[in-house]
mmJSON file of the N, C-alpha and C atoms, coordinates in Angstrom:
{"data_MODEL":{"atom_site":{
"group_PDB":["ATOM","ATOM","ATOM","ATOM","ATOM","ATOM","ATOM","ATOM","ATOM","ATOM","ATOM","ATOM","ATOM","ATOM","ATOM","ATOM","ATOM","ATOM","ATOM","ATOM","ATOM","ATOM","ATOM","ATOM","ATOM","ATOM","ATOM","ATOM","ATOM","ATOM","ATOM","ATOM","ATOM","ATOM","ATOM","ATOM","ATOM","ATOM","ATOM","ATOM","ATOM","ATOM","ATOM","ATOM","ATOM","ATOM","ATOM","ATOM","ATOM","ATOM","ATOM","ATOM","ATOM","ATOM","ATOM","ATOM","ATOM","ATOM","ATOM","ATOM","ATOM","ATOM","ATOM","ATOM","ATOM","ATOM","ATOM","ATOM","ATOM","ATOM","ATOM","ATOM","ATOM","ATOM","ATOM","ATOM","ATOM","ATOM","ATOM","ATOM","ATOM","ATOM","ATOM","ATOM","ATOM","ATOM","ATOM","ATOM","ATOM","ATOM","ATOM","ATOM","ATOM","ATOM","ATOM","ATOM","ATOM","ATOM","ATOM","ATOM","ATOM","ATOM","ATOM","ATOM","ATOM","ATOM","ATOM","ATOM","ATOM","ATOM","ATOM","ATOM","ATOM","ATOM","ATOM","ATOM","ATOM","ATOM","ATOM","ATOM","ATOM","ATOM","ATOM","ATOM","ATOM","ATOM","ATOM","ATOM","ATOM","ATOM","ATOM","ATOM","ATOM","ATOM","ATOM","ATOM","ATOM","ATOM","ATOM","ATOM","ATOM","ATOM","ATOM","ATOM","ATOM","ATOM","ATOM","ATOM","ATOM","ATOM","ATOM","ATOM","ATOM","ATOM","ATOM","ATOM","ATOM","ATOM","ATOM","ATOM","ATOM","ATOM","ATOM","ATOM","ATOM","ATOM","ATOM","ATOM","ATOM","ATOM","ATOM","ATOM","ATOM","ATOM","ATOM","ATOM","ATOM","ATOM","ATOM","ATOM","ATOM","ATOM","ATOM","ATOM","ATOM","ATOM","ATOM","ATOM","ATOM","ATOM","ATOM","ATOM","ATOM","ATOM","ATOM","ATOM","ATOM","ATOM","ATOM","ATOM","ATOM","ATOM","ATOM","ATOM","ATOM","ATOM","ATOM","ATOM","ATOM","ATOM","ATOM","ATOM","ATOM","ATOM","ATOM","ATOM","ATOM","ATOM","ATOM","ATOM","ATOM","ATOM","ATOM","ATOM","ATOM","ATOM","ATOM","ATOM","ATOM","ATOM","ATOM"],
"id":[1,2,3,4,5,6,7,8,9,10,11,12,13,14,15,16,17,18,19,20,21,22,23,24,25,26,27,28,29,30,31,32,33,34,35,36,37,38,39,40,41,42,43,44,45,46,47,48,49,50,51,52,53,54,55,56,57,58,59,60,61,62,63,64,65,66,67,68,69,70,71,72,73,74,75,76,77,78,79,80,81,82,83,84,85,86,87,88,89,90,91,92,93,94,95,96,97,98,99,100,101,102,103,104,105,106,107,108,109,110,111,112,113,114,115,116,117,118,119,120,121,122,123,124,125,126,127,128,129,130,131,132,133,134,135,136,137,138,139,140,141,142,143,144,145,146,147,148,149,150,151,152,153,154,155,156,157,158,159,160,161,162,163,164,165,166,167,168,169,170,171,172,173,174,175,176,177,178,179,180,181,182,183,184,185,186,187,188,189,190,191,192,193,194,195,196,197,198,199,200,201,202,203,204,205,206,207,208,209,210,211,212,213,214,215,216,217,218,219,220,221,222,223,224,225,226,227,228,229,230,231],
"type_symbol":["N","C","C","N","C","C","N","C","C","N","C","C","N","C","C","N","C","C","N","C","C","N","C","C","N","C","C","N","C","C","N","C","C","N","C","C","N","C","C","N","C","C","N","C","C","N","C","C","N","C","C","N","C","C","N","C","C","N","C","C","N","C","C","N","C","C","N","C","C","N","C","C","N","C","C","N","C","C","N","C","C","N","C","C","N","C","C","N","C","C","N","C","C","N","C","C","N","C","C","N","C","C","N","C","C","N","C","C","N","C","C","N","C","C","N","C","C","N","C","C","N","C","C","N","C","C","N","C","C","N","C","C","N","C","C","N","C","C","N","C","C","N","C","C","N","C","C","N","C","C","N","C","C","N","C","C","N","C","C","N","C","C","N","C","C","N","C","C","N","C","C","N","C","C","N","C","C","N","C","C","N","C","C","N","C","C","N","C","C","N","C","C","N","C","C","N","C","C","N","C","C","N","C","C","N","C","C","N","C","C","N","C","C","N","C","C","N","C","C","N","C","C","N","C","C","N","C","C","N","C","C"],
"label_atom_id":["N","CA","C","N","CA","C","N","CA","C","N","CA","C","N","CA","C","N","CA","C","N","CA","C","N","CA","C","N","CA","C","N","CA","C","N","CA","C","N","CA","C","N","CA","C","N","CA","C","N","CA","C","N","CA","C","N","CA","C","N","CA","C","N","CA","C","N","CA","C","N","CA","C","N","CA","C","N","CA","C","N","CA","C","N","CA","C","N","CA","C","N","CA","C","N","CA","C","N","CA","C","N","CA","C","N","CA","C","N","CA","C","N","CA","C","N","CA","C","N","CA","C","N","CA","C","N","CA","C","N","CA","C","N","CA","C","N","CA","C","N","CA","C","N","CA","C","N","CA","C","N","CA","C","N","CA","C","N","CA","C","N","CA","C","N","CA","C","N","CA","C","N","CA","C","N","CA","C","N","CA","C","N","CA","C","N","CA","C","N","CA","C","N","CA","C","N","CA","C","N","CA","C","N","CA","C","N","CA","C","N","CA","C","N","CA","C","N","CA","C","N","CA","C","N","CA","C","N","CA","C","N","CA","C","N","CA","C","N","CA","C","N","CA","C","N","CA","C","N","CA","C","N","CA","C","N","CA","C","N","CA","C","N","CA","C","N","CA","C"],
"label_alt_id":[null,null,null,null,null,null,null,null,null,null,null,null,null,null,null,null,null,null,null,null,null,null,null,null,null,null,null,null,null,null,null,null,null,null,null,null,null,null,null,null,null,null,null,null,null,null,null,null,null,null,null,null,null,null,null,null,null,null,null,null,null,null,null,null,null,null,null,null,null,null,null,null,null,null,null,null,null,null,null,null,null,null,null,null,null,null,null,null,null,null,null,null,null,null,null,null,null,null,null,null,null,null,null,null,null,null,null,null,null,null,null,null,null,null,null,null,null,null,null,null,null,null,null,null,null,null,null,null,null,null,null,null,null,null,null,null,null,null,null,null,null,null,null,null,null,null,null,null,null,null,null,null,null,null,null,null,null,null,null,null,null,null,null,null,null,null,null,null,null,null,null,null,null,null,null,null,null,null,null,null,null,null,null,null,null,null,null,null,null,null,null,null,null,null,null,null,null,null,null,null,null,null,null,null,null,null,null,null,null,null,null,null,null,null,null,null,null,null,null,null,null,null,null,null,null,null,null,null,null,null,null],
"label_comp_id":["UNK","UNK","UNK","UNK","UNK","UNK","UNK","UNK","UNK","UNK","UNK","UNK","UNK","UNK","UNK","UNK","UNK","UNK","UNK","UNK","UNK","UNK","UNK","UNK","UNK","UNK","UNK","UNK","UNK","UNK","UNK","UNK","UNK","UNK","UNK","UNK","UNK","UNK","UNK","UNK","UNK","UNK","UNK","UNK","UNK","UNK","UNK","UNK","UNK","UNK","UNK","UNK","UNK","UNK","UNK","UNK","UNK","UNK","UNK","UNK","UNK","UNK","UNK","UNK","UNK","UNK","UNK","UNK","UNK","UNK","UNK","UNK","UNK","UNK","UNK","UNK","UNK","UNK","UNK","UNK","UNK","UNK","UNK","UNK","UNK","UNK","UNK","UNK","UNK","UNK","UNK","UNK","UNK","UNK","UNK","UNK","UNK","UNK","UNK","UNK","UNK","UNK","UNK","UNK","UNK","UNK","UNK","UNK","UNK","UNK","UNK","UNK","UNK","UNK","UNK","UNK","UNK","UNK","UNK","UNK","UNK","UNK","UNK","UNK","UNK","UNK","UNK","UNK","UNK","UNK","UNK","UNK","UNK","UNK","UNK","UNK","UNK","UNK","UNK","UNK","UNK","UNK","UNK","UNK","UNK","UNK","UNK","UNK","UNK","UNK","UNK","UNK","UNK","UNK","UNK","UNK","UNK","UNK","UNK","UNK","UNK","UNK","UNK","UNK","UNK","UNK","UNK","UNK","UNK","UNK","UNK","UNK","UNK","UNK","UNK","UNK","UNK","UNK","UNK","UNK","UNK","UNK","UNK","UNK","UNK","UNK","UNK","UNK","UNK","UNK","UNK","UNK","UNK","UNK","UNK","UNK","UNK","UNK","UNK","UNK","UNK","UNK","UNK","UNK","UNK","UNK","UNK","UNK","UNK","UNK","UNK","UNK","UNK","UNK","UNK","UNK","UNK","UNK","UNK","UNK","UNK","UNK","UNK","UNK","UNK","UNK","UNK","UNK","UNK","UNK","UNK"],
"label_asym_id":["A","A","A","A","A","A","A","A","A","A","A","A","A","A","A","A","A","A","A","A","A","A","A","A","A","A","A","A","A","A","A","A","A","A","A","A","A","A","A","A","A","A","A","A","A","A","A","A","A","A","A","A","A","A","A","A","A","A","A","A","A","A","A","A","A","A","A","A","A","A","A","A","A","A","A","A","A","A","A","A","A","A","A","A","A","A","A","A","A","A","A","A","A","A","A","A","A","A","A","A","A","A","A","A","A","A","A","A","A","A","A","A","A","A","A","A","A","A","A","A","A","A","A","A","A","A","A","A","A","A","A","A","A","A","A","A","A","A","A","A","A","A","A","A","A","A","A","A","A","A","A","A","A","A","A","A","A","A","A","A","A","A","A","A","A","A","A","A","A","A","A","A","A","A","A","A","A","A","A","A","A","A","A","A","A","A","A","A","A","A","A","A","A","A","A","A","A","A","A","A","A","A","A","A","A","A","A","A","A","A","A","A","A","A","A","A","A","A","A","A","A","A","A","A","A","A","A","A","A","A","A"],
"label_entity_id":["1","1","1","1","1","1","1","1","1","1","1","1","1","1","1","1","1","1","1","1","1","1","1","1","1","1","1","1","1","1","1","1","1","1","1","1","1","1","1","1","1","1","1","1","1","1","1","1","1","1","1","1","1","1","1","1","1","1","1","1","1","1","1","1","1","1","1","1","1","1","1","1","1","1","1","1","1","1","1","1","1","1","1","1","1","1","1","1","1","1","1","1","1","1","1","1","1","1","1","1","1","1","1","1","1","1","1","1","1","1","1","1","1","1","1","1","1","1","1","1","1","1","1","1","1","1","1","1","1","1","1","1","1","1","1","1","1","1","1","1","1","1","1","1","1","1","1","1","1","1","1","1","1","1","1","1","1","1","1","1","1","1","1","1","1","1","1","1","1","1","1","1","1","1","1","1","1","1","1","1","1","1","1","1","1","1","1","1","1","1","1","1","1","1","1","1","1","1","1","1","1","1","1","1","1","1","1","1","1","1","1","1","1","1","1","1","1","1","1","1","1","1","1","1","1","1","1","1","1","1","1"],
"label_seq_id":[1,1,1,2,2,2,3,3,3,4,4,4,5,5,5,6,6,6,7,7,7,8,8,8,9,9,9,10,10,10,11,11,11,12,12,12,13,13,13,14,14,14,15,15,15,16,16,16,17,17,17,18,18,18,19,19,19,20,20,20,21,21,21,22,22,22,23,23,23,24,24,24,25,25,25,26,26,26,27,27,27,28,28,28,29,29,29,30,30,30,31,31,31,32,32,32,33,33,33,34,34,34,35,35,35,36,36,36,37,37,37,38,38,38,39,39,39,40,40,40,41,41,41,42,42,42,43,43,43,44,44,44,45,45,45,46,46,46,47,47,47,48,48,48,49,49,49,50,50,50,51,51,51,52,52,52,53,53,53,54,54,54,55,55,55,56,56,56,57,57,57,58,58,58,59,59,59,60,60,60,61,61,61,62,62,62,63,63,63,64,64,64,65,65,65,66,66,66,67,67,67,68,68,68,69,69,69,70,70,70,71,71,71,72,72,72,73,73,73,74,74,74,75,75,75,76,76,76,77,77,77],
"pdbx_PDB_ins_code":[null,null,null,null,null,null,null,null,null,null,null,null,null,null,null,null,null,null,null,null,null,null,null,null,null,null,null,null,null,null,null,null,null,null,null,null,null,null,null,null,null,null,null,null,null,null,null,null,null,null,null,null,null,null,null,null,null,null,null,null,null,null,null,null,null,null,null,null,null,null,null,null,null,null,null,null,null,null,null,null,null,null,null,null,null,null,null,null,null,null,null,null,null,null,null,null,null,null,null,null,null,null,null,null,null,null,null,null,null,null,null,null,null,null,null,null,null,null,null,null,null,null,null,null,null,null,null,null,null,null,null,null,null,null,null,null,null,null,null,null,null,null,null,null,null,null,null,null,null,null,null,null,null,null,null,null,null,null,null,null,null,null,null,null,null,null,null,null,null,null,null,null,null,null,null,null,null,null,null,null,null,null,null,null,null,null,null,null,null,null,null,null,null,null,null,null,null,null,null,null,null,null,null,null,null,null,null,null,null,null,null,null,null,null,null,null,null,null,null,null,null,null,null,null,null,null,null,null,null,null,null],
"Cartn_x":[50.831,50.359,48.927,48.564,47.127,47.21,44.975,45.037,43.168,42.537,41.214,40.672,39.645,39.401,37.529,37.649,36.229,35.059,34.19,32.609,31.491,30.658,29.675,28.401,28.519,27.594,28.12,27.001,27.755,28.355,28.222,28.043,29.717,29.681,31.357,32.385,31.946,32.838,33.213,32.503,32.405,34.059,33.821,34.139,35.912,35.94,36.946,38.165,37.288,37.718,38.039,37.297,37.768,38.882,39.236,40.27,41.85,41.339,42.305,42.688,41.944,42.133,42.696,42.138,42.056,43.447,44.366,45.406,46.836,47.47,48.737,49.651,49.737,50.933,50.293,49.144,48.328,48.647,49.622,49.487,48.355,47.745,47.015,46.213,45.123,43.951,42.908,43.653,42.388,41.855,40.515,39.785,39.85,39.862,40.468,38.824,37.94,37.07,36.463,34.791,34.408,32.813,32.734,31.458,30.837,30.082,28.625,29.468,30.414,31.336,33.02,33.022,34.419,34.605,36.25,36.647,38.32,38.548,40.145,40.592,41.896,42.274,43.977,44.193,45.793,46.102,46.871,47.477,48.941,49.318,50.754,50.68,51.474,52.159,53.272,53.934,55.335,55.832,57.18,57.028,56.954,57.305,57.066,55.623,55.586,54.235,53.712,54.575,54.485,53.382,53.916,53.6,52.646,52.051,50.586,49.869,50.007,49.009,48.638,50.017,49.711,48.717,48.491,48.025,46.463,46.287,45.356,44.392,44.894,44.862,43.997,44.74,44.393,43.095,42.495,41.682,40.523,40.318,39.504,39.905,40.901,40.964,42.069,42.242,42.718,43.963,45.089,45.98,46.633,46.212,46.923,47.292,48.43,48.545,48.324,47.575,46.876,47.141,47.642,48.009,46.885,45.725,44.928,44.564,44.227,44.254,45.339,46.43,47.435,46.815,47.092,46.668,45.678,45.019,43.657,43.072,41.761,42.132,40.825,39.789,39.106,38.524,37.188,37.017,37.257,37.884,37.968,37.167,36.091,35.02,33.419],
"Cartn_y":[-6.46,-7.482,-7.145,-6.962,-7.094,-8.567,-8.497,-9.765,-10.01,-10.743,-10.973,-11.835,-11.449,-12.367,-12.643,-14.099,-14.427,-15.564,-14.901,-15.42,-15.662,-15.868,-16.572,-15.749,-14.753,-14.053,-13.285,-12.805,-11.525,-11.892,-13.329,-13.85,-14.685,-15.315,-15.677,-14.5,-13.355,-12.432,-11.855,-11.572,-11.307,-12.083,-13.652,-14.257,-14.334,-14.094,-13.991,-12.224,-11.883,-10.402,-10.443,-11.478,-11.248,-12.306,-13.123,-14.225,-13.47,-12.566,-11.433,-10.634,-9.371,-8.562,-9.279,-10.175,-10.746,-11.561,-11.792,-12.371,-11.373,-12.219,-11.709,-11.098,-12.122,-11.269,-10.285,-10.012,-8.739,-7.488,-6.21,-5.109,-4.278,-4.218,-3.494,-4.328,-4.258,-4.655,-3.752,-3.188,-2.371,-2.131,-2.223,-2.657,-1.51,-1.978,-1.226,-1.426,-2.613,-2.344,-3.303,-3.718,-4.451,-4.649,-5.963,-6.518,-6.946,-7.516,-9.063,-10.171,-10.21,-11.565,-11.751,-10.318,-10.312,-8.837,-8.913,-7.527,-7.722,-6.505,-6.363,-5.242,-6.252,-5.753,-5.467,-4.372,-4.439,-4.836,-5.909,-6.099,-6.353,-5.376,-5.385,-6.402,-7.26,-8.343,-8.145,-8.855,-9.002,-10.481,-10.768,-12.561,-12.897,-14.435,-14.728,-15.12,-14.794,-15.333,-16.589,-17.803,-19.267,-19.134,-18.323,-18.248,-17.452,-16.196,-15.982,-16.732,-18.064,-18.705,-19.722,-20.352,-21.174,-20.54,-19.405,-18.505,-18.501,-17.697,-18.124,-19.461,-20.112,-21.777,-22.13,-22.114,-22.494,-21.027,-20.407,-19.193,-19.521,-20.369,-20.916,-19.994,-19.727,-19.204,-19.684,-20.048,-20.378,-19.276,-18.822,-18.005,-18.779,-18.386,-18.844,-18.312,-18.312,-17.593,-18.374,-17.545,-17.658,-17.064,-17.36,-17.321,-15.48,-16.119,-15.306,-13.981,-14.047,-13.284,-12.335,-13.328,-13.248,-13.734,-13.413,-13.77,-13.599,-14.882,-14.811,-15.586,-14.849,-15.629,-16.149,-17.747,-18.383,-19.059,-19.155,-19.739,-21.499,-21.943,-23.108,-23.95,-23.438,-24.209,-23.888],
"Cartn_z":[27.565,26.66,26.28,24.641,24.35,24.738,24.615,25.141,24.674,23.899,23.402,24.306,24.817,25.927,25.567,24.922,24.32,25.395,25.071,26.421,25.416,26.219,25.332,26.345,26.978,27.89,28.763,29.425,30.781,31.531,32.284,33.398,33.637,32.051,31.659,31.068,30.848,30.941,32.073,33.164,34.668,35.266,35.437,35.241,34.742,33.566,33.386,33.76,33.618,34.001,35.278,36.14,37.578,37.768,37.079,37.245,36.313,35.29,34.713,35.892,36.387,37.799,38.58,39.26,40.342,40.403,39.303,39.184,40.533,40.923,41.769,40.948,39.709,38.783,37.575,38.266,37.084,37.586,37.217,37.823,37.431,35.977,35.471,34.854,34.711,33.656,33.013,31.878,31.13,30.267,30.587,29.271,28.717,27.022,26.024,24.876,24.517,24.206,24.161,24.075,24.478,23.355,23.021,22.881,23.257,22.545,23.313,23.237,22.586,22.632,23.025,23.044,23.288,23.498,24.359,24.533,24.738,24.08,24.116,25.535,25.996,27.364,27.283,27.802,27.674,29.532,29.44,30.557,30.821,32.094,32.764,33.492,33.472,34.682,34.617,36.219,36.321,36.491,36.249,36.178,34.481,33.997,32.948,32.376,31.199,30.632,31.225,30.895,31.289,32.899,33.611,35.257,35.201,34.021,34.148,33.5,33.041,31.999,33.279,33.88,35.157,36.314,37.011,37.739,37.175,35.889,35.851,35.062,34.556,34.812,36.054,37.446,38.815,38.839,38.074,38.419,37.216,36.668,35.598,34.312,33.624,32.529,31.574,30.243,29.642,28.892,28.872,27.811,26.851,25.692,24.722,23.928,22.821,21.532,20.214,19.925,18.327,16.929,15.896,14.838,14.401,14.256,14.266,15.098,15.959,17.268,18.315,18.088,19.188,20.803,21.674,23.021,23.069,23.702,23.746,25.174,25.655,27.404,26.766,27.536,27.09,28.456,28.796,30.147,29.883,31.617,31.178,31.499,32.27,32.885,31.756],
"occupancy":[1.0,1.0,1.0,1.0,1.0,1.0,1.0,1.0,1.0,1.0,1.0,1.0,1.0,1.0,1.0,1.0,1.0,1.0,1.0,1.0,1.0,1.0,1.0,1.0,1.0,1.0,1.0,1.0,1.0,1.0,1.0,1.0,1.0,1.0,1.0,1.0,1.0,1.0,1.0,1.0,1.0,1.0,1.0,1.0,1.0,1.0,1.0,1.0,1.0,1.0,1.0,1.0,1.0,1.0,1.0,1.0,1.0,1.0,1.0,1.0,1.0,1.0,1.0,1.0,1.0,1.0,1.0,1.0,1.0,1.0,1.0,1.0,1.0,1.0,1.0,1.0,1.0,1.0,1.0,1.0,1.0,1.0,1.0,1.0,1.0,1.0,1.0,1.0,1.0,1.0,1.0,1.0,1.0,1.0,1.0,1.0,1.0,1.0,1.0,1.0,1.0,1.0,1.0,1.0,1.0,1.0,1.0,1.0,1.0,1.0,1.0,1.0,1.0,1.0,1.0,1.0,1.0,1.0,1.0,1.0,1.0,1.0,1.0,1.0,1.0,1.0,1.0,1.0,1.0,1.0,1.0,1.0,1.0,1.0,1.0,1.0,1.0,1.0,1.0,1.0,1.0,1.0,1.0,1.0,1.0,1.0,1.0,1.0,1.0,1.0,1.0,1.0,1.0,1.0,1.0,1.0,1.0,1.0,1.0,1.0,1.0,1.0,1.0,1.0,1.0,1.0,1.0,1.0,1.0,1.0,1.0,1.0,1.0,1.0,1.0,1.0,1.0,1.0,1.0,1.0,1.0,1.0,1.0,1.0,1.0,1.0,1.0,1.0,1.0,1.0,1.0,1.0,1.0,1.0,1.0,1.0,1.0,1.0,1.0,1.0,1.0,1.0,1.0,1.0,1.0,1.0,1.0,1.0,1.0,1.0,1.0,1.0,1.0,1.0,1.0,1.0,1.0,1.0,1.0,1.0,1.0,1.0,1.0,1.0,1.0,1.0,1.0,1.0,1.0,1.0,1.0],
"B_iso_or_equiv":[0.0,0.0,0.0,0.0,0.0,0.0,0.0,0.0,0.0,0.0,0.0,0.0,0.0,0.0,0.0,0.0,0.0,0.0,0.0,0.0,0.0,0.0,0.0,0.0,0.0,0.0,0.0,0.0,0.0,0.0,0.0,0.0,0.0,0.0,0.0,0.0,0.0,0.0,0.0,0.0,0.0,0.0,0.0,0.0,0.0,0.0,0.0,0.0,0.0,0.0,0.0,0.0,0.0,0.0,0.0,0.0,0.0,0.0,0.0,0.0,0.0,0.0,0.0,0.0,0.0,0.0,0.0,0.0,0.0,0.0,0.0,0.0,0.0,0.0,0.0,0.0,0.0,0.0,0.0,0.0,0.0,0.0,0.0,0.0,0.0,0.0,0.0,0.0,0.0,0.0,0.0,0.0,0.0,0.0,0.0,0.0,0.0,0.0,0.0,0.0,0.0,0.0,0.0,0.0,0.0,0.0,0.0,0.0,0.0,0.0,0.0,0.0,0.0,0.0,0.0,0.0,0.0,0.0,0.0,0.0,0.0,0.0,0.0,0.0,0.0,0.0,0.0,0.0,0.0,0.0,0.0,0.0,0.0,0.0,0.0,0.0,0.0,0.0,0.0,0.0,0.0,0.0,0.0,0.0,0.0,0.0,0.0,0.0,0.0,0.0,0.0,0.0,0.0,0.0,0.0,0.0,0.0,0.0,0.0,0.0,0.0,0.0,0.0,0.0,0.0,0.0,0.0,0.0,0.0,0.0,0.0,0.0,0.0,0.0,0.0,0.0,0.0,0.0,0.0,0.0,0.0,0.0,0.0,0.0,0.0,0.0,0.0,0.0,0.0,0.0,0.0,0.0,0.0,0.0,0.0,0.0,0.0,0.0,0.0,0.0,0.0,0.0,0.0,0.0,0.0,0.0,0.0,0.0,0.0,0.0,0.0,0.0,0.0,0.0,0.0,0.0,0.0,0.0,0.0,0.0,0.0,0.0,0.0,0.0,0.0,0.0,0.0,0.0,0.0,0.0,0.0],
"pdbx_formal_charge":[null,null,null,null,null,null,null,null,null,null,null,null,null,null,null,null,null,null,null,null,null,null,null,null,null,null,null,null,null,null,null,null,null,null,null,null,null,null,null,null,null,null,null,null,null,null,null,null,null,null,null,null,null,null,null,null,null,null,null,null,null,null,null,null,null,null,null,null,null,null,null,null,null,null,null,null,null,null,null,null,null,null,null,null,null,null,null,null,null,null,null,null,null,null,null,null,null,null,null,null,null,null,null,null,null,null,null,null,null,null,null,null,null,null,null,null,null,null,null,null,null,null,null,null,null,null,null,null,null,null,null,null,null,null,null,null,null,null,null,null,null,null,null,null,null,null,null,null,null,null,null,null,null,null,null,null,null,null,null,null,null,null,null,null,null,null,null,null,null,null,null,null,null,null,null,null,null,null,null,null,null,null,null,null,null,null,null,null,null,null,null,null,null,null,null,null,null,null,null,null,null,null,null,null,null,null,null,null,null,null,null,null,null,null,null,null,null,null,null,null,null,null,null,null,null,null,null,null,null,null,null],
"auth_seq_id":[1,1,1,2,2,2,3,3,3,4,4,4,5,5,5,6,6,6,7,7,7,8,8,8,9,9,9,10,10,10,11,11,11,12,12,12,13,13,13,14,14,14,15,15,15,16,16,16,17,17,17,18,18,18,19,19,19,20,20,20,21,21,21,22,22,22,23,23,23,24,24,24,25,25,25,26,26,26,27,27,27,28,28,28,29,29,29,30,30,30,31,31,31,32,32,32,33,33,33,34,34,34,35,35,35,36,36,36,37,37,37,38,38,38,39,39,39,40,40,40,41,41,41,42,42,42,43,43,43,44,44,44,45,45,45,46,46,46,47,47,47,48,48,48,49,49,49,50,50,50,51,51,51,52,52,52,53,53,53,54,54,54,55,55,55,56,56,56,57,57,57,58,58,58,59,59,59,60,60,60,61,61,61,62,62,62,63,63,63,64,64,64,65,65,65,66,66,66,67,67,67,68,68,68,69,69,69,70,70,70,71,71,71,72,72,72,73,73,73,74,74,74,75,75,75,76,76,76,77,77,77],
"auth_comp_id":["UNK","UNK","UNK","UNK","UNK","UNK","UNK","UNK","UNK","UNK","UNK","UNK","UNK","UNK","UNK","UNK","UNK","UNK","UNK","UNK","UNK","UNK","UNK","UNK","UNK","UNK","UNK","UNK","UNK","UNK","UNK","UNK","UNK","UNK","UNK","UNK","UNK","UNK","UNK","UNK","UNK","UNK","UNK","UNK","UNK","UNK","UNK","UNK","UNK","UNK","UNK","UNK","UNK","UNK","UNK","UNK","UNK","UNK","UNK","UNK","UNK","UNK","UNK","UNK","UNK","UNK","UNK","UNK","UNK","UNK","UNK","UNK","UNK","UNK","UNK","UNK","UNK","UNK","UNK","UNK","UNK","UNK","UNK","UNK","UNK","UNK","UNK","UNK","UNK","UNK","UNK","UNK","UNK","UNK","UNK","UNK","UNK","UNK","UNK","UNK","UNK","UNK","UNK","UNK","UNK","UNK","UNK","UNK","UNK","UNK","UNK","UNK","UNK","UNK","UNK","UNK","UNK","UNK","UNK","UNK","UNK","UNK","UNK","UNK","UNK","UNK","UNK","UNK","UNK","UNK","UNK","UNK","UNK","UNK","UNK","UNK","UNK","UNK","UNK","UNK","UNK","UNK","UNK","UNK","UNK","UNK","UNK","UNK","UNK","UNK","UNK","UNK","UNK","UNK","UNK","UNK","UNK","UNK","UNK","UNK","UNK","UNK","UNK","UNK","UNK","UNK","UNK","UNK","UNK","UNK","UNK","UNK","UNK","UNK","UNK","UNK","UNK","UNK","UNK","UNK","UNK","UNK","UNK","UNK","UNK","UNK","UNK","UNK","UNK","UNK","UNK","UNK","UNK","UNK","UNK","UNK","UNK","UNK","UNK","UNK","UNK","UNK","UNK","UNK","UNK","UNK","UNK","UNK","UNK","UNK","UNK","UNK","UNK","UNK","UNK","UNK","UNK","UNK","UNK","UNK","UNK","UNK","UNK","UNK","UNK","UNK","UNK","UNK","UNK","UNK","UNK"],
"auth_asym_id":["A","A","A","A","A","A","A","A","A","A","A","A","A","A","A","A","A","A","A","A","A","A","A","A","A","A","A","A","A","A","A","A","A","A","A","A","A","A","A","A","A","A","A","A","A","A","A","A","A","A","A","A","A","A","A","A","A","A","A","A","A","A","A","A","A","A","A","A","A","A","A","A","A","A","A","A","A","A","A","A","A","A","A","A","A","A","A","A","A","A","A","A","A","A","A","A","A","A","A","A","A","A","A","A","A","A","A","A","A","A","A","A","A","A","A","A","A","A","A","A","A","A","A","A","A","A","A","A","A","A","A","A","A","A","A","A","A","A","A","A","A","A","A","A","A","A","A","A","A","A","A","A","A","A","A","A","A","A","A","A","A","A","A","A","A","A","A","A","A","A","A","A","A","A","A","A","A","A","A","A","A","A","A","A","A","A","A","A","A","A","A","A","A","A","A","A","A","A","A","A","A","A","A","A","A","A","A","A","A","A","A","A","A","A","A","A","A","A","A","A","A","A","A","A","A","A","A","A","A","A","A"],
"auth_atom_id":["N","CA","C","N","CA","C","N","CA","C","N","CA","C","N","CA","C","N","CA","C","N","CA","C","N","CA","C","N","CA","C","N","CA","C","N","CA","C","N","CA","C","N","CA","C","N","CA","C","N","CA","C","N","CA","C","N","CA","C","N","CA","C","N","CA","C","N","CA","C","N","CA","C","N","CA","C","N","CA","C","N","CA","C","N","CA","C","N","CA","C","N","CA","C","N","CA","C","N","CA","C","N","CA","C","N","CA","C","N","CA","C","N","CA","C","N","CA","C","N","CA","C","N","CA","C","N","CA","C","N","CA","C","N","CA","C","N","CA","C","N","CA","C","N","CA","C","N","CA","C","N","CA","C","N","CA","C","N","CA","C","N","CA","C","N","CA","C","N","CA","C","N","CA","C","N","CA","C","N","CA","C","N","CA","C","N","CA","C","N","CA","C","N","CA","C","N","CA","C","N","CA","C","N","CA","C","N","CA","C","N","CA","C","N","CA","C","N","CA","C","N","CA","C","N","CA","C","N","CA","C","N","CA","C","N","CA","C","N","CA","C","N","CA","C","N","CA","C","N","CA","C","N","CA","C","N","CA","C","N","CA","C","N","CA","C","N","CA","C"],
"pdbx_PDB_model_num":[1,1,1,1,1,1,1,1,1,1,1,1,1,1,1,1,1,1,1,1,1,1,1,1,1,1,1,1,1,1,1,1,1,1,1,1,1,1,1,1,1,1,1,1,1,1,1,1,1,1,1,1,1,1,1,1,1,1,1,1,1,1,1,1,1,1,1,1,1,1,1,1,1,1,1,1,1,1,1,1,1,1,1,1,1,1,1,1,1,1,1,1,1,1,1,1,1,1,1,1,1,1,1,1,1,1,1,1,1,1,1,1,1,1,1,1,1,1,1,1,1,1,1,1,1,1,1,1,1,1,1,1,1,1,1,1,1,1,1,1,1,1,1,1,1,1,1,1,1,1,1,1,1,1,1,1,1,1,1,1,1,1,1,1,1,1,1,1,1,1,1,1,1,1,1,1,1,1,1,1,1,1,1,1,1,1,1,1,1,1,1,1,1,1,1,1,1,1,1,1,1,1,1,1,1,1,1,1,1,1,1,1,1,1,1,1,1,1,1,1,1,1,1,1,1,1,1,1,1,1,1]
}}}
């Protein structure tokens, strides 16, 4: 799955990258390219989508799909 994963600083990209990694049903996370505001990540999981949005949900991060974008992860705190 691509996947746009938007911050507003270093500190909330950190952050989300480690609640991306750091996921059980994440096999791979790799960053593919990156800004001051955002960076595109291709990630392998196993399991349904529904159950990585829940996962990381409980890990402060938001997945959603967007018209615009496609998948996009978003901090939720």
């Amino acid at each position: 799955m691509r996947v746009t994963v938007l911050y507003r600083g270093l500190a909330e990209w950190r952050r989300l990258q480690t609640a991306l990694a750091g996921a059980s049903l994440v096999r791979n996370a790799q960053l593919d390219a990156l800004s001051r505001d955002g960076a595109r990540m291709t990630v392998m999981y196993r399991g349904a989508t529904d159950q990585l949005v829940s996962e990381l949900a409980e890990r402060g991060a938001t997945l959603e799909e967007t018209p615009e974008l496609g998948w996009v992860v978003l901090s939720t705190r």
